[in-house]
PyMOL Python script that loads the backbone (N, CA, C, O; Angstrom):
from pymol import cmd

cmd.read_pdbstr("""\
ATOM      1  N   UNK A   1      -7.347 -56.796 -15.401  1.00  0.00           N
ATOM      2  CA  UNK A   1      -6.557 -55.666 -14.927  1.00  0.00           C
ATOM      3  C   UNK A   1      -5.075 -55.905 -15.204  1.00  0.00           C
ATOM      4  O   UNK A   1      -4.332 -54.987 -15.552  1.00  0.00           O
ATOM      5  N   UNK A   2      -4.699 -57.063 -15.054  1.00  0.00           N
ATOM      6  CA  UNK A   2      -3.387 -57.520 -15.436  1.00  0.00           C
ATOM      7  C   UNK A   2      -2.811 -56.887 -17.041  1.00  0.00           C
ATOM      8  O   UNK A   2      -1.910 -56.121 -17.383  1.00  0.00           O
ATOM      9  N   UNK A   3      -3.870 -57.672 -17.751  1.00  0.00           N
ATOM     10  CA  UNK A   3      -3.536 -57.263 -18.906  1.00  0.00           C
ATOM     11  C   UNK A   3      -3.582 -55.788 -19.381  1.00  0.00           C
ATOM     12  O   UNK A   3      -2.927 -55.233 -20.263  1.00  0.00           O
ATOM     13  N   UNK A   4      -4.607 -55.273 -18.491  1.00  0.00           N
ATOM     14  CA  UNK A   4      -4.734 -53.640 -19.057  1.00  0.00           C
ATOM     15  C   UNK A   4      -3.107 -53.100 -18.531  1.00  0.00           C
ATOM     16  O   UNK A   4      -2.289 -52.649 -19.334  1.00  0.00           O
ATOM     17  N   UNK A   5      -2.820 -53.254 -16.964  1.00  0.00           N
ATOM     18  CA  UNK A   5      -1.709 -52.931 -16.377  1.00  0.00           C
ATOM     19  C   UNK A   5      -0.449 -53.206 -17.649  1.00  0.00           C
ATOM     20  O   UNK A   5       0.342 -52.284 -17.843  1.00  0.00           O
ATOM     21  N   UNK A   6      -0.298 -54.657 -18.585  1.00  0.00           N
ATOM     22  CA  UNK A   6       1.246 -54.720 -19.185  1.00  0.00           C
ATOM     23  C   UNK A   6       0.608 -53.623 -20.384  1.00  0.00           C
ATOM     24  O   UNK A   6       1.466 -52.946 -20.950  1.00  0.00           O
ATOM     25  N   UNK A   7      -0.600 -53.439 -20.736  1.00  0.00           N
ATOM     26  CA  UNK A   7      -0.908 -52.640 -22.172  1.00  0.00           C
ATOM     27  C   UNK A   7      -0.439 -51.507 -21.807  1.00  0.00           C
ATOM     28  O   UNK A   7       0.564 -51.068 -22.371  1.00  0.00           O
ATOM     29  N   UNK A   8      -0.900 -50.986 -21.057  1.00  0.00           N
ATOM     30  CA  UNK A   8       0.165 -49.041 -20.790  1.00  0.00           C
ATOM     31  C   UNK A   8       1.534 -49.473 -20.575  1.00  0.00           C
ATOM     32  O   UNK A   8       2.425 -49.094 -21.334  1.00  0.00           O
ATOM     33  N   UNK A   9       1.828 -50.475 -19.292  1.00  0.00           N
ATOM     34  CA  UNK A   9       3.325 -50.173 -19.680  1.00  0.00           C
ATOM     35  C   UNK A   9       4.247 -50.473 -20.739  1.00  0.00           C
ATOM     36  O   UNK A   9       5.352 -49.972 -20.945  1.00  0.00           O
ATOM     37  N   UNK A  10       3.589 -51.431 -21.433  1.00  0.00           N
ATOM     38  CA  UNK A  10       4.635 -51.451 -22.951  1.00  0.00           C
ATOM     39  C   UNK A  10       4.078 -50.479 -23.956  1.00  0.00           C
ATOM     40  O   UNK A  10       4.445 -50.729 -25.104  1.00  0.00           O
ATOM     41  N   UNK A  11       3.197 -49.319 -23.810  1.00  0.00           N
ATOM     42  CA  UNK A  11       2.676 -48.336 -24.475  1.00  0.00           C
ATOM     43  C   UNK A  11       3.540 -47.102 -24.082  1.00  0.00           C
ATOM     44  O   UNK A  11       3.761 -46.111 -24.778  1.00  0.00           O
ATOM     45  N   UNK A  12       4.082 -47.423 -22.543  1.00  0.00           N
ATOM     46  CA  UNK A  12       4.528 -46.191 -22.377  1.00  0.00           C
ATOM     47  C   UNK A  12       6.232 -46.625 -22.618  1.00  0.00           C
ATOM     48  O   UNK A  12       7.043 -45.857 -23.135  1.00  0.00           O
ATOM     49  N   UNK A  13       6.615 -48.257 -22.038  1.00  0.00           N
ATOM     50  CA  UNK A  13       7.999 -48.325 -23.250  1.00  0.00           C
ATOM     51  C   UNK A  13       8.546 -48.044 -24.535  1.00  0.00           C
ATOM     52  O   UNK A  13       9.707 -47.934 -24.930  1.00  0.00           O
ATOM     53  N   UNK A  14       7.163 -47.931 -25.232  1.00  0.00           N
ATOM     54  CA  UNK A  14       7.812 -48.514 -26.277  1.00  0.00           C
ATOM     55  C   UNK A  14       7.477 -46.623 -26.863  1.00  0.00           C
ATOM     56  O   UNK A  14       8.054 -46.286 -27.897  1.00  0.00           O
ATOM     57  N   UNK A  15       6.828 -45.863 -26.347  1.00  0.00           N
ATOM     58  CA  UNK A  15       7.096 -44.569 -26.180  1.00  0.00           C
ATOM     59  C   UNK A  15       8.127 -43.697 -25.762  1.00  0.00           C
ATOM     60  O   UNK A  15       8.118 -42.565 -26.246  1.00  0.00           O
ATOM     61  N   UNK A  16       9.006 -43.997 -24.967  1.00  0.00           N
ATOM     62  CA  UNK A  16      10.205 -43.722 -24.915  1.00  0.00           C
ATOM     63  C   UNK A  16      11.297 -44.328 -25.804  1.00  0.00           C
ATOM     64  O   UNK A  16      12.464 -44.211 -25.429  1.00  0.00           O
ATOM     65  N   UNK A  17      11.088 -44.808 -26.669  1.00  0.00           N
ATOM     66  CA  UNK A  17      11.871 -45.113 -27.646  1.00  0.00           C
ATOM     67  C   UNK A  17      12.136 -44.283 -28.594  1.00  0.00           C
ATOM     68  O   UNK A  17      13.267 -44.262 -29.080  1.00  0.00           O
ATOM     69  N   UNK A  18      10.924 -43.259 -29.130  1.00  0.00           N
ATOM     70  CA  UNK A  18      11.092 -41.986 -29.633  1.00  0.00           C
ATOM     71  C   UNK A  18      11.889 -41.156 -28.942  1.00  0.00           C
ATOM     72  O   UNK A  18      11.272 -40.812 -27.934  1.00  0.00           O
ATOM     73  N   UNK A  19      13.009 -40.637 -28.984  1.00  0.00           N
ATOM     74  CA  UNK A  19      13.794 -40.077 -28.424  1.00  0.00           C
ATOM     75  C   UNK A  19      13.154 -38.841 -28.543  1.00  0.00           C
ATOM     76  O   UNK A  19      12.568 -38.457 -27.531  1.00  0.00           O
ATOM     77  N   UNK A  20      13.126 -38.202 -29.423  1.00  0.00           N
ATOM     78  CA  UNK A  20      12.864 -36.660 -29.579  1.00  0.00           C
ATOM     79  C   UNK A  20      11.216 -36.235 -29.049  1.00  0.00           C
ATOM     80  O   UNK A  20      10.795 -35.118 -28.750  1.00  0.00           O
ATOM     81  N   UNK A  21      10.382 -37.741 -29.059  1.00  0.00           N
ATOM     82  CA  UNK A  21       9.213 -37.408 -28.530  1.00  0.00           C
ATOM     83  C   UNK A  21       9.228 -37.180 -26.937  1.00  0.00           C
ATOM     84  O   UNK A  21       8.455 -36.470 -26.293  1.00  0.00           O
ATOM     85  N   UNK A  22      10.338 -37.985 -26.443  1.00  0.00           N
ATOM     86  CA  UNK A  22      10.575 -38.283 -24.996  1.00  0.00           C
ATOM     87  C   UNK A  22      11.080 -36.920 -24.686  1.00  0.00           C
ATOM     88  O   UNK A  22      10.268 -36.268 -24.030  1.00  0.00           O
ATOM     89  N   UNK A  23      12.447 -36.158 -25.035  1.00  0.00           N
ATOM     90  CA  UNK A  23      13.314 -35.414 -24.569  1.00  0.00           C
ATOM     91  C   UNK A  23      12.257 -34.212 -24.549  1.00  0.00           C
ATOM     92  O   UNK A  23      12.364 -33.440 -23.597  1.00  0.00           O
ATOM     93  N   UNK A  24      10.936 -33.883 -25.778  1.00  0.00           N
ATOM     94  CA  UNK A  24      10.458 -32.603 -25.481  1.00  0.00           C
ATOM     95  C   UNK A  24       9.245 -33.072 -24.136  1.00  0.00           C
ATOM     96  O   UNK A  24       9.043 -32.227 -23.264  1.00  0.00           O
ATOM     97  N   UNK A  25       8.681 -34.097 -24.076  1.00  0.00           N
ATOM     98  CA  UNK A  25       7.995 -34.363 -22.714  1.00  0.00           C
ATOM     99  C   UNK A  25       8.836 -34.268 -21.235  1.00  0.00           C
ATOM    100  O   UNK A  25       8.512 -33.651 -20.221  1.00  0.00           O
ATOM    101  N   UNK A  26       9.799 -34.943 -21.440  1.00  0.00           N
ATOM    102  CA  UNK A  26      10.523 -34.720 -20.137  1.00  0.00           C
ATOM    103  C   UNK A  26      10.940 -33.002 -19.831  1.00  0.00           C
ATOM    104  O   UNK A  26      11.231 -32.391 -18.802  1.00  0.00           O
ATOM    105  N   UNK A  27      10.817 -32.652 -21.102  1.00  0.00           N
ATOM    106  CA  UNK A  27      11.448 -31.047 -21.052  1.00  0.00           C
ATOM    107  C   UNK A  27      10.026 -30.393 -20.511  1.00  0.00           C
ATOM    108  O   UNK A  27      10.037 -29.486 -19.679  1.00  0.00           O
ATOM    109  N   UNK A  28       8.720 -30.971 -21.096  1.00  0.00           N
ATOM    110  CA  UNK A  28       7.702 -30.020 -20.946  1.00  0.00           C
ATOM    111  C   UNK A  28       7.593 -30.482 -19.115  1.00  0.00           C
ATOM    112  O   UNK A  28       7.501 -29.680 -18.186  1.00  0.00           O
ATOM    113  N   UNK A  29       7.627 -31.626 -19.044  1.00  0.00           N
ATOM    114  CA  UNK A  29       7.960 -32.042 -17.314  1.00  0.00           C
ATOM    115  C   UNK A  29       8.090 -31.218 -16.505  1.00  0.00           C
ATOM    116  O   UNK A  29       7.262 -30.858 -15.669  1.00  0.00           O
ATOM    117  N   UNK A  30       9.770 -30.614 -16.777  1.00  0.00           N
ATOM    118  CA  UNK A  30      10.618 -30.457 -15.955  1.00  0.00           C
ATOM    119  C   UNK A  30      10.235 -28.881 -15.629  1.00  0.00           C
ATOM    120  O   UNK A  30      10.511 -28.287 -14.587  1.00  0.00           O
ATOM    121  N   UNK A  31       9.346 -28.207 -17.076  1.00  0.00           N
ATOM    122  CA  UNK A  31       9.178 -26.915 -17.072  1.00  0.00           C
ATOM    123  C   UNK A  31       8.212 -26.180 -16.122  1.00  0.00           C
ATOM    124  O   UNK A  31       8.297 -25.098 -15.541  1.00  0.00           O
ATOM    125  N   UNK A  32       6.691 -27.721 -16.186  1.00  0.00           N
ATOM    126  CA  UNK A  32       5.804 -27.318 -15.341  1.00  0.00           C
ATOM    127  C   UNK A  32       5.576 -27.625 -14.256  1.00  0.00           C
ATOM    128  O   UNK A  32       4.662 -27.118 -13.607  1.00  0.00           O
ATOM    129  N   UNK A  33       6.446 -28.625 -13.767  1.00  0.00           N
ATOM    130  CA  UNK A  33       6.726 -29.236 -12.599  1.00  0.00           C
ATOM    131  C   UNK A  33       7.946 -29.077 -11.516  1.00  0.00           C
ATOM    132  O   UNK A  33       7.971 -28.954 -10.291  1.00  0.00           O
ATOM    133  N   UNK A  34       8.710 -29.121 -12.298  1.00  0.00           N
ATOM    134  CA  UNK A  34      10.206 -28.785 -12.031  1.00  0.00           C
ATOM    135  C   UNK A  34      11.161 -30.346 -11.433  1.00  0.00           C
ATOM    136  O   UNK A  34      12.190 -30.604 -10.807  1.00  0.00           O
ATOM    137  N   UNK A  35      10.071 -31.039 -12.082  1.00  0.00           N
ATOM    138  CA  UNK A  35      10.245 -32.693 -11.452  1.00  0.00           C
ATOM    139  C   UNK A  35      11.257 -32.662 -13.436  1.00  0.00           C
ATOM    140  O   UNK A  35      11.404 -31.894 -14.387  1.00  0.00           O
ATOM    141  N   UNK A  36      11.769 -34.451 -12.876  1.00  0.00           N
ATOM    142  CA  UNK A  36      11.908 -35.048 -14.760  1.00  0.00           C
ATOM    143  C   UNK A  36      10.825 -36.574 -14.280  1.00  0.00           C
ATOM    144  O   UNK A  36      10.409 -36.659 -13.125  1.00  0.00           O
ATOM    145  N   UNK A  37      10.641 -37.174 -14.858  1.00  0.00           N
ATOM    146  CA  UNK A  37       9.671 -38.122 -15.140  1.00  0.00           C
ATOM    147  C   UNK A  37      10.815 -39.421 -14.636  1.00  0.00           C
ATOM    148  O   UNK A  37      12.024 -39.389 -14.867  1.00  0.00           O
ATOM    149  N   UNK A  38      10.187 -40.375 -14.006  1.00  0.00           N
ATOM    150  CA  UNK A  38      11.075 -41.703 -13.420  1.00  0.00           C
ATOM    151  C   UNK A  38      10.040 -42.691 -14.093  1.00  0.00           C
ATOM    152  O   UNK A  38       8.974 -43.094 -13.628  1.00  0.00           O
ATOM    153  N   UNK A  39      10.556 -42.939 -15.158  1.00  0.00           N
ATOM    154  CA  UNK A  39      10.007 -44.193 -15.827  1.00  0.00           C
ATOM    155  C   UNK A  39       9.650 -45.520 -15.241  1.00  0.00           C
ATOM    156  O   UNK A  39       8.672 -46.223 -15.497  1.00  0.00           O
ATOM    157  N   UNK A  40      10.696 -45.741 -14.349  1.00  0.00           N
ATOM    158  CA  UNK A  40      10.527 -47.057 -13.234  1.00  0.00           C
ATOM    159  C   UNK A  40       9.414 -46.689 -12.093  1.00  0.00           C
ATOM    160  O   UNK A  40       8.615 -47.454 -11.553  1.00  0.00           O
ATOM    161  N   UNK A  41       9.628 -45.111 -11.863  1.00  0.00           N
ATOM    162  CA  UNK A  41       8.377 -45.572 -10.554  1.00  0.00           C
ATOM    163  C   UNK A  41       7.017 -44.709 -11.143  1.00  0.00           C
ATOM    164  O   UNK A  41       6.013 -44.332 -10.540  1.00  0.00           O
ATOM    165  N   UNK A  42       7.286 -44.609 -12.109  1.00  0.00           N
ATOM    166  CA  UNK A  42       5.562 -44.971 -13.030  1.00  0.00           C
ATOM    167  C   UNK A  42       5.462 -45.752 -13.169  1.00  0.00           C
ATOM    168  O   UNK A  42       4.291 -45.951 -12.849  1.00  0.00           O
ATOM    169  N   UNK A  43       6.122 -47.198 -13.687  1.00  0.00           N
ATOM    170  CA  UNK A  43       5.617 -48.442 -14.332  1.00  0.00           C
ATOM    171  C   UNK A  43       5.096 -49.182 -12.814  1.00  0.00           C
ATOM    172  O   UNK A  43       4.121 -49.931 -12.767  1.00  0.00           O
ATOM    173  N   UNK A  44       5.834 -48.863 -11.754  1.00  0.00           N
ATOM    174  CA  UNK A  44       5.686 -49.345 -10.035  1.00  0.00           C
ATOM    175  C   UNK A  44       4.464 -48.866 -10.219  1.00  0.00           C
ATOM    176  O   UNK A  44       3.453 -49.566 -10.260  1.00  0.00           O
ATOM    177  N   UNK A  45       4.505 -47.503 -10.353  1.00  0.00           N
ATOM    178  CA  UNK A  45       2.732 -47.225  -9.476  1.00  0.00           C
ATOM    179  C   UNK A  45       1.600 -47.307 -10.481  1.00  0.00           C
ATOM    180  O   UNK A  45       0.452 -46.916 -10.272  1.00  0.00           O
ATOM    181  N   UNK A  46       2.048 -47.853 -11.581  1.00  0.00           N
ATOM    182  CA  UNK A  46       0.778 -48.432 -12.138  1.00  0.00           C
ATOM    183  C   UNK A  46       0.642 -50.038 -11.807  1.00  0.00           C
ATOM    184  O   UNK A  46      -0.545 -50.340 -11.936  1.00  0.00           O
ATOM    185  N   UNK A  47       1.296 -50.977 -11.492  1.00  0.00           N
ATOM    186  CA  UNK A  47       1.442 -52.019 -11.133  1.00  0.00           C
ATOM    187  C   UNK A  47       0.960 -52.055  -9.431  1.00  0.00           C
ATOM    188  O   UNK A  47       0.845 -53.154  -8.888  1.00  0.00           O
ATOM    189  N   UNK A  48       0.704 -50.829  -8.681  1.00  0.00           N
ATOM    190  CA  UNK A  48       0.604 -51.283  -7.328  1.00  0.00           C
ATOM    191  C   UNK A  48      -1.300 -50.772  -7.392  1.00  0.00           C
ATOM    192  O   UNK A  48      -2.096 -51.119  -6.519  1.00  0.00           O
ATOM    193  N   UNK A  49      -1.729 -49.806  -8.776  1.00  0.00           N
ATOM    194  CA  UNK A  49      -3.166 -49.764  -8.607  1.00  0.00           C
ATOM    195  C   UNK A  49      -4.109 -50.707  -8.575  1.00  0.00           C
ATOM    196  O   UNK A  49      -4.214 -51.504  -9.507  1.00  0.00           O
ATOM    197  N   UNK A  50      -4.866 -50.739  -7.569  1.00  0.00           N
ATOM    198  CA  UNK A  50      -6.107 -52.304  -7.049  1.00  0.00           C
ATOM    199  C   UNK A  50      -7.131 -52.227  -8.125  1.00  0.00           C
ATOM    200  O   UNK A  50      -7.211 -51.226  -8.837  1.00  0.00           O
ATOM    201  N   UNK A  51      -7.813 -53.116  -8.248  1.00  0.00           N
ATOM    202  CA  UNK A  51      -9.196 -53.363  -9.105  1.00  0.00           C
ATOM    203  C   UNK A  51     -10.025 -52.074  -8.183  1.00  0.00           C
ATOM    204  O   UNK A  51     -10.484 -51.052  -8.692  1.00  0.00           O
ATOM    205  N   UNK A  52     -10.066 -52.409  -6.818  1.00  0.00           N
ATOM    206  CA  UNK A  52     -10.771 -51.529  -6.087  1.00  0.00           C
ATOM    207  C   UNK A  52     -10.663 -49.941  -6.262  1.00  0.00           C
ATOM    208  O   UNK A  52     -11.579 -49.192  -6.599  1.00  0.00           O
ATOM    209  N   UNK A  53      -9.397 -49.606  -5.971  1.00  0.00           N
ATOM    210  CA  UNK A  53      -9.252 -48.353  -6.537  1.00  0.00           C
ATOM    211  C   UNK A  53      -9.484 -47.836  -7.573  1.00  0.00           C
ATOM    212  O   UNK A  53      -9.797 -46.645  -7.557  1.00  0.00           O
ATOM    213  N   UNK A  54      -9.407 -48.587  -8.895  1.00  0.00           N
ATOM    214  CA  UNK A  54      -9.864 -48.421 -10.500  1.00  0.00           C
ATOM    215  C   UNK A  54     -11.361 -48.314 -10.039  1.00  0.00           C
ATOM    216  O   UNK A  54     -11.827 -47.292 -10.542  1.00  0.00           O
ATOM    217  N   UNK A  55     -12.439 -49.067  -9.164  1.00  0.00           N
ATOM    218  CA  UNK A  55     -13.524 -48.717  -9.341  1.00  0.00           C
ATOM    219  C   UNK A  55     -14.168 -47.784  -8.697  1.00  0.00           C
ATOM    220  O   UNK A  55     -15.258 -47.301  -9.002  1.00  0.00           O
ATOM    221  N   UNK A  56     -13.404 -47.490  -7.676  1.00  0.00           N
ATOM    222  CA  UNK A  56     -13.805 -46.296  -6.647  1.00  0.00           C
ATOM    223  C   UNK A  56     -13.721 -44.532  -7.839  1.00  0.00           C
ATOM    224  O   UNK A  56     -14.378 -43.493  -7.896  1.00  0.00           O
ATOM    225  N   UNK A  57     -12.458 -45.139  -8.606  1.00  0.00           N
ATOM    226  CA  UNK A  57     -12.352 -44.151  -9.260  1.00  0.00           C
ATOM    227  C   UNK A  57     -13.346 -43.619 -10.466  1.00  0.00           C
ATOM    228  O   UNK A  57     -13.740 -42.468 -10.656  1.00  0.00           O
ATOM    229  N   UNK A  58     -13.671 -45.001 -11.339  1.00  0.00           N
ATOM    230  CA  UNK A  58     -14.571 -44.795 -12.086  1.00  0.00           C
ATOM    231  C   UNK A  58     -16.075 -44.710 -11.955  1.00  0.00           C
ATOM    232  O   UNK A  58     -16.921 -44.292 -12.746  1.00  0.00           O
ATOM    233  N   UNK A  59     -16.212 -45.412 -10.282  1.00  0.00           N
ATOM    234  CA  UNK A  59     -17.230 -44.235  -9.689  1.00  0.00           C
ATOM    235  C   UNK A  59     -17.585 -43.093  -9.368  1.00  0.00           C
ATOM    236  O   UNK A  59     -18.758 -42.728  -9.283  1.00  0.00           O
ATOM    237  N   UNK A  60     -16.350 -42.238  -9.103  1.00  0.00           N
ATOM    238  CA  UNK A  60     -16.357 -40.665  -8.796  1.00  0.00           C
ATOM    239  C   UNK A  60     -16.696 -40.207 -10.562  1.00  0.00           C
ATOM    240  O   UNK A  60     -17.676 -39.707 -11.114  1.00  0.00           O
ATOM    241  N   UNK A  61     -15.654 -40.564 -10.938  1.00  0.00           N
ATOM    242  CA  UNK A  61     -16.081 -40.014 -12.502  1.00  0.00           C
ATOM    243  C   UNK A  61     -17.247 -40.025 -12.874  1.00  0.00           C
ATOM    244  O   UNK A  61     -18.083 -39.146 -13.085  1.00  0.00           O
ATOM    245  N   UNK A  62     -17.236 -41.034 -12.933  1.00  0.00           N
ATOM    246  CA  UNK A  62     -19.068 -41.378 -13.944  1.00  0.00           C
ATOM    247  C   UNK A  62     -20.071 -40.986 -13.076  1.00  0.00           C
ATOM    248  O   UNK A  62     -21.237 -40.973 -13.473  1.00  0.00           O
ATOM    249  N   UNK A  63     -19.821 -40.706 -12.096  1.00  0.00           N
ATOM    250  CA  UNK A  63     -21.089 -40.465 -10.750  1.00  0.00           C
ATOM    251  C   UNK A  63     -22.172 -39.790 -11.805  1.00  0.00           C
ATOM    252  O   UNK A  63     -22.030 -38.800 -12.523  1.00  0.00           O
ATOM    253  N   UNK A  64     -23.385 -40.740 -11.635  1.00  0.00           N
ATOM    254  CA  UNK A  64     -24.795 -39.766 -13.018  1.00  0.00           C
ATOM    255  C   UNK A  64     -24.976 -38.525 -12.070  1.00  0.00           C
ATOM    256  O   UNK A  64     -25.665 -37.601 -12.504  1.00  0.00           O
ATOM    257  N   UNK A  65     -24.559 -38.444 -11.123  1.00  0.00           N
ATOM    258  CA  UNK A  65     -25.079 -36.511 -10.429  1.00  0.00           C
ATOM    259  C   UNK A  65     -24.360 -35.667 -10.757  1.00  0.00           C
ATOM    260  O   UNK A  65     -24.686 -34.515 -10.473  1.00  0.00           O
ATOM    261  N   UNK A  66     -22.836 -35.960 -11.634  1.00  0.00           N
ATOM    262  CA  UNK A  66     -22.298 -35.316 -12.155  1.00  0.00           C
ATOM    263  C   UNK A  66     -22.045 -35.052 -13.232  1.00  0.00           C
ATOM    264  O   UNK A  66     -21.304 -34.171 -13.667  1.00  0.00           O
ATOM    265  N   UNK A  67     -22.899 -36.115 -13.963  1.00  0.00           N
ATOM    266  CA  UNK A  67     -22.674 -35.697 -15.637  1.00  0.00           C
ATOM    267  C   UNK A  67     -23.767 -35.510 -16.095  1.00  0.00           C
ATOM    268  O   UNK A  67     -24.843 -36.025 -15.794  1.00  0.00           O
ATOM    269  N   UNK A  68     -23.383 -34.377 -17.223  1.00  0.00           N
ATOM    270  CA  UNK A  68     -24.323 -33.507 -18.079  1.00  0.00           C
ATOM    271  C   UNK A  68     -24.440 -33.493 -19.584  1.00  0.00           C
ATOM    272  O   UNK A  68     -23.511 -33.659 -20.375  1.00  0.00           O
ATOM    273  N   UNK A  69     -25.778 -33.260 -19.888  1.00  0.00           N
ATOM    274  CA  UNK A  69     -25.716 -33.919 -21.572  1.00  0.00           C
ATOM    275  C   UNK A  69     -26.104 -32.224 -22.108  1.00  0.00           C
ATOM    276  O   UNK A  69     -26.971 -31.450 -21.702  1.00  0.00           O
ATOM    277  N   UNK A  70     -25.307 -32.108 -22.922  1.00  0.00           N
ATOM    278  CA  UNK A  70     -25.576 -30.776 -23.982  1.00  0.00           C
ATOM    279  C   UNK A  70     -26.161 -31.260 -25.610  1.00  0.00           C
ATOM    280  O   UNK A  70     -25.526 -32.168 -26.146  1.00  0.00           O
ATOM    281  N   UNK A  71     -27.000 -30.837 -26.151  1.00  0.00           N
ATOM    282  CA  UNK A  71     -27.989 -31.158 -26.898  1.00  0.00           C
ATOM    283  C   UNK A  71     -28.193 -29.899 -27.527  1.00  0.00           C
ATOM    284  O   UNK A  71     -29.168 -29.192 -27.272  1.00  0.00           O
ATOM    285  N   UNK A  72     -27.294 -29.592 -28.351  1.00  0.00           N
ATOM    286  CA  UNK A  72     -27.574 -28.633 -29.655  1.00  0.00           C
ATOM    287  C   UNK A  72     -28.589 -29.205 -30.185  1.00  0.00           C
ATOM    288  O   UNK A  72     -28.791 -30.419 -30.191  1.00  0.00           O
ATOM    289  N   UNK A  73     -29.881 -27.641 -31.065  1.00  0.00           N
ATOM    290  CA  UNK A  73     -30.827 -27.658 -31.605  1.00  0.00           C
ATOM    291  C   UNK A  73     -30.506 -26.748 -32.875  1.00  0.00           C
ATOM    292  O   UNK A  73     -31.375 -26.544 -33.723  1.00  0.00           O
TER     293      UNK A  73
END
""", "prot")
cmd.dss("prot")
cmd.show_as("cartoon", "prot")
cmd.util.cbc("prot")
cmd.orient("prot")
């Protein structure tokens, strides 16, 4: 988890380095949210998510009572 945790955040550093990719996200942000994006307390609240919570989560997701297989003929 450690390691997954530094892989997004130097994915999402080294993503803001694109300036023009950044300025139209923060713009699309600000448009549908009316928030701008805090780079520091994203990188915080991905650093404060538990193993536990990652699995609680990828239990709701994957729950097999909720997923469905489509099978074109």
């Amino acid at each position: 988890l450690r390691t997954a945790k530094a892989q997004i955040c130097g994915q999402i550093g080294i993503s803001c380095d694109n300036s023009e990719a950044f300025a139209v996200a923060m713009a699309k942000q600000y448009a549908h949210f009316g928030t701008q994006r805090d780079m520091q307390r994203i990188m915080e609240g991905i650093q404060t998510v538990s193993a536990t919570e990652l699995q609680d989560l990828a239990r709701t997701i994957y729950d097999p009572d909720g997923l469905y297989t489509l099978i074109y003929r």
